[in-house]
LOZA-662496 format. One line per 4 residues: their letters; for each residue x, y, z of C-alpha. Coordinates in Angstrom, 2 decimals, padded with zeros to 5 digits. Layout:
BEGIN
a> X,Y,Z ~ ...
REM end
This chain:
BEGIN
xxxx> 000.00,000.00,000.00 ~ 001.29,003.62,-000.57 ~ 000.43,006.41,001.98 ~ -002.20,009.15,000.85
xxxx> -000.42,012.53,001.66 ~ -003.60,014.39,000.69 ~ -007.09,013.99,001.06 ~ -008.77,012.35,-001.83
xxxx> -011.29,013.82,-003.66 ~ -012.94,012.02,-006.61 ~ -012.95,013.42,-010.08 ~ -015.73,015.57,-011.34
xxxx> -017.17,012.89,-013.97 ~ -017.55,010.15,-010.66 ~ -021.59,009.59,-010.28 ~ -021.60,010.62,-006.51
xxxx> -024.25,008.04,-006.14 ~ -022.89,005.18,-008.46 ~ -020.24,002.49,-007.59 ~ -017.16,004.65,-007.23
xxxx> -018.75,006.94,-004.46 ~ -016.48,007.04,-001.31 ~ -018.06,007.23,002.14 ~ -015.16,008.01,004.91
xxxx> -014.31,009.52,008.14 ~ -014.09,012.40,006.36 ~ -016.37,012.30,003.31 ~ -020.16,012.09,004.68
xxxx> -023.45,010.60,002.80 ~ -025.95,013.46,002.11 ~ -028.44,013.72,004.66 ~ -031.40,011.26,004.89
xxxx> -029.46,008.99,002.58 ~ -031.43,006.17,001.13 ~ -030.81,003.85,-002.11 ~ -033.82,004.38,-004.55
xxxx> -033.17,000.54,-005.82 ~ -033.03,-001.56,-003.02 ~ -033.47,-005.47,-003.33 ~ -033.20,-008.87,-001.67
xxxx> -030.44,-010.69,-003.08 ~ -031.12,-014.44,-004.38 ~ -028.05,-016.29,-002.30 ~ -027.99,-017.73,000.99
xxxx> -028.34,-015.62,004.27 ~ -026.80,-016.12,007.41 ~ -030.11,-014.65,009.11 ~ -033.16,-016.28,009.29
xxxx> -035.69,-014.78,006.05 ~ -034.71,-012.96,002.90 ~ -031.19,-012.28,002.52 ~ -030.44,-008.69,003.57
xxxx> -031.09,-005.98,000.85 ~ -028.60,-004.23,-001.47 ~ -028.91,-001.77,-004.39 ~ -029.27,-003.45,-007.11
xxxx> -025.99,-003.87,-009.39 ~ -024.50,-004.89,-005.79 ~ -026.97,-007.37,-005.60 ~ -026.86,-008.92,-009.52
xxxx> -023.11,-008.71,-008.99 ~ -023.93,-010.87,-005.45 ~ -025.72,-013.45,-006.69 ~ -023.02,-014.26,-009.74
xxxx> -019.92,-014.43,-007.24 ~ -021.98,-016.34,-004.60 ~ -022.65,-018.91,-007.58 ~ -019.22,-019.04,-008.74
xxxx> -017.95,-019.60,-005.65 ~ -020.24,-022.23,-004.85 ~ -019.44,-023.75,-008.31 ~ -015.64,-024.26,-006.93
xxxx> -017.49,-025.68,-003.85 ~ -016.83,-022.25,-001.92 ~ -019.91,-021.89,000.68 ~ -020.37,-018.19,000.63
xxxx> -023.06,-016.14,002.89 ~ -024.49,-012.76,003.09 ~ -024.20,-011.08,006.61 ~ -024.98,-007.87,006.19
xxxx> -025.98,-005.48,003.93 ~ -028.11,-002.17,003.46 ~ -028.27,-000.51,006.69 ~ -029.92,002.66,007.59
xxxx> -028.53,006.05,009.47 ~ -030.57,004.83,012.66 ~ -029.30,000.88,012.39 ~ -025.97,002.14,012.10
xxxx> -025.93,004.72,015.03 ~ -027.29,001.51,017.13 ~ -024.25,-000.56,015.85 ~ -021.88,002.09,016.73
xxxx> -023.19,002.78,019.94 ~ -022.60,-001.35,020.50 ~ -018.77,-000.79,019.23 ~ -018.42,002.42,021.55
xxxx> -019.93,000.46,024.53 ~ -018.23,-002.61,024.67 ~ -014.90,-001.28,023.03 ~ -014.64,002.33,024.16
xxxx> -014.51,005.27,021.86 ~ -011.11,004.88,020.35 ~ -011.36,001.24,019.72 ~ -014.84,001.98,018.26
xxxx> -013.58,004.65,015.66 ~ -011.28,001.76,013.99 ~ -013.78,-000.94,013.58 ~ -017.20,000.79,013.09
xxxx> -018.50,004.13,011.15 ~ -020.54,006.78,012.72 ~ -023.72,006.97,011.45 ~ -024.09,009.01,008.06
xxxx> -020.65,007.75,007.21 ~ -020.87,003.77,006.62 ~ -020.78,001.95,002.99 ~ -023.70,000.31,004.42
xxxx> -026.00,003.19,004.10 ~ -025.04,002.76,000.33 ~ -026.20,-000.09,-000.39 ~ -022.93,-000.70,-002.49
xxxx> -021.15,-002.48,000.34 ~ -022.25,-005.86,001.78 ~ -020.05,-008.42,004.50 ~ -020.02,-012.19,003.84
xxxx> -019.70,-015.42,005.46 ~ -018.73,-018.58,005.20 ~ -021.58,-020.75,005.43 ~ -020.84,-022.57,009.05
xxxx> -020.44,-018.59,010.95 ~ -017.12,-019.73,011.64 ~ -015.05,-016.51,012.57 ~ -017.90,-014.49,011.25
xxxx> -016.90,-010.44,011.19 ~ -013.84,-011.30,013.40 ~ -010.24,-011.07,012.20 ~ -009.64,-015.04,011.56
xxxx> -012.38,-014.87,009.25 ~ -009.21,-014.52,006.71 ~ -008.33,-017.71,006.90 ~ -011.69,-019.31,006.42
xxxx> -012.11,-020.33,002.29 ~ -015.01,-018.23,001.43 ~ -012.20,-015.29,002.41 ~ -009.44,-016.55,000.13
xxxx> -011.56,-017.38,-002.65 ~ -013.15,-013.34,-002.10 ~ -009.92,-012.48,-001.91 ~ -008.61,-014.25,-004.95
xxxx> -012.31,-013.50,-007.11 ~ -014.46,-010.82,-006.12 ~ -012.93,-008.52,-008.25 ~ -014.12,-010.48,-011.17
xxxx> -017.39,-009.81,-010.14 ~ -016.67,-006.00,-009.50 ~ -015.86,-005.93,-005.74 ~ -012.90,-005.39,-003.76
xxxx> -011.86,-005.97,-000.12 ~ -012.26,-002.54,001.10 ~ -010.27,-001.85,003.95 ~ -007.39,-003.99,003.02
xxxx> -004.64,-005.46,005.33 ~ -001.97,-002.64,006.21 ~ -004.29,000.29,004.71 ~ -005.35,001.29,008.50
xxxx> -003.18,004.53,007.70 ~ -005.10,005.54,004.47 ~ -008.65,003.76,004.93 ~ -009.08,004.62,009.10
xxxx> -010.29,000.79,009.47 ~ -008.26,-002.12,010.49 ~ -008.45,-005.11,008.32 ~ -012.25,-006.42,007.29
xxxx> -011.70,-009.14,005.26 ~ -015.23,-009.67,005.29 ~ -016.41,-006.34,003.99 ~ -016.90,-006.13,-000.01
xxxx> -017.74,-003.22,-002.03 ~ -019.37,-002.93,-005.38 ~ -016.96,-000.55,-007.66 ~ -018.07,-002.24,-010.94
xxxx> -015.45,-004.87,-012.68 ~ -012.83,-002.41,-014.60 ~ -012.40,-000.45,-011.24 ~ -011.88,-003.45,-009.06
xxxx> -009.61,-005.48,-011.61 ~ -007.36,-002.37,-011.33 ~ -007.59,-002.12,-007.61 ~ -006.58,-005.91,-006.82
xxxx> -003.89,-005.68,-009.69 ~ -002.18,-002.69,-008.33 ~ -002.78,-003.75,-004.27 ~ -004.41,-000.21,-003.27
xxxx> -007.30,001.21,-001.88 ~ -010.69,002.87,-003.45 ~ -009.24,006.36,-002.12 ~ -005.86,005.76,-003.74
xxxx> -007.73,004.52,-006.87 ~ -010.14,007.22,-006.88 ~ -006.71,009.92,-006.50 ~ -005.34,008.38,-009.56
xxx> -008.75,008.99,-011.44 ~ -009.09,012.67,-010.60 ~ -005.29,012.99,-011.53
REM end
């Protein structure tokens, strides 16, 4: 990973609403937020019911990798998807609780700042909730084939392993986002992050 000296701002001609928008610390969703597209996902849930909902490209783009994964006999789950400002507040109030504030700022967004709210960002499983949204998670196979092949589906591993310094999150290996298949190919190839990417687009 190479260090960001500057913020990032994304180029003009980025859809602020489409696959490339970046959500940070720093770079809030609009107020009252909501996806105008929202679906459930066809692929298997670790909740009980309908899969959780994403926009829809996220979703399409879901329910191909979840099938070629299982193809290569990869069990792959969605956790969690879609959440609103509210659901998010009451996760982050969890985090701040149990972890303190500090701990809380590197593992969970405030509320009006999460990819969730997007509906472009979505965590997965592995099918038996072994190490589920926990760091060993990354050595579970639905991780290493994400790793290895979500970008051929358009997502990347968001907050990458030794990005803390750039991205504000430790590791999630369990957190994809949608950034459509051209973006993503480019991000695994090159080993950076969606704000790094995003730099290089706005020049």
């Amino acid at each position: 990973m190479t260090a960001a000296s500057e913020p990032i701002t994304p180029s003009s001609d980025v859809d602020p609403t489409g696959p490339l928008m970046l959500v940070t610390k720093d770079l809030p969703l609009p107020d009252g937020y909501v996806p105008a597209d929202l679906v459930h996902p066809n692929v298997p849930s670790a909740s009980p019911g309908a899969a959780p909902l994403l926009n829809a490209a996220t979703a399409a783009a879901a329910e191909a990798m979840f099938a070629a994964a299982r193809a290569d006999g990869v069990a792959i789950t969605l956790v969690s998807g879609y959440r609103s400002f509210t659901t998010q507040a009451i996760i982050r109030e969890g985090h701040t609780s149990a972890l303190g504030a500090e701990a809380a700022e590197a593992v969970s967004a405030r509320p009006g700042h999460s990819e969730h709210q997007t509906g472009w960002a979505m965590d997965i499983g592995d099918g038996s909730g072994t190490c589920s949204m926990t760091a060993c998670f990354a050595d579970q196979p639905a991780a290493a084939w994400a790793a290895a092949n979500a970008h051929l589906f358009g997502f990347i591993i968001r907050y990458p392993p030794g990005a803390e310094h750039i991205t504000g999150y430790v590791y999630e290996p369990w957190h994809l986002r949608y950034v459509g298949v051209g973006p993503a190919t480019e991000i695994a190839a090159r080993g950076i992050t969606l704000e790094e990417y995003l730099g290089s687009v706005a020049g």
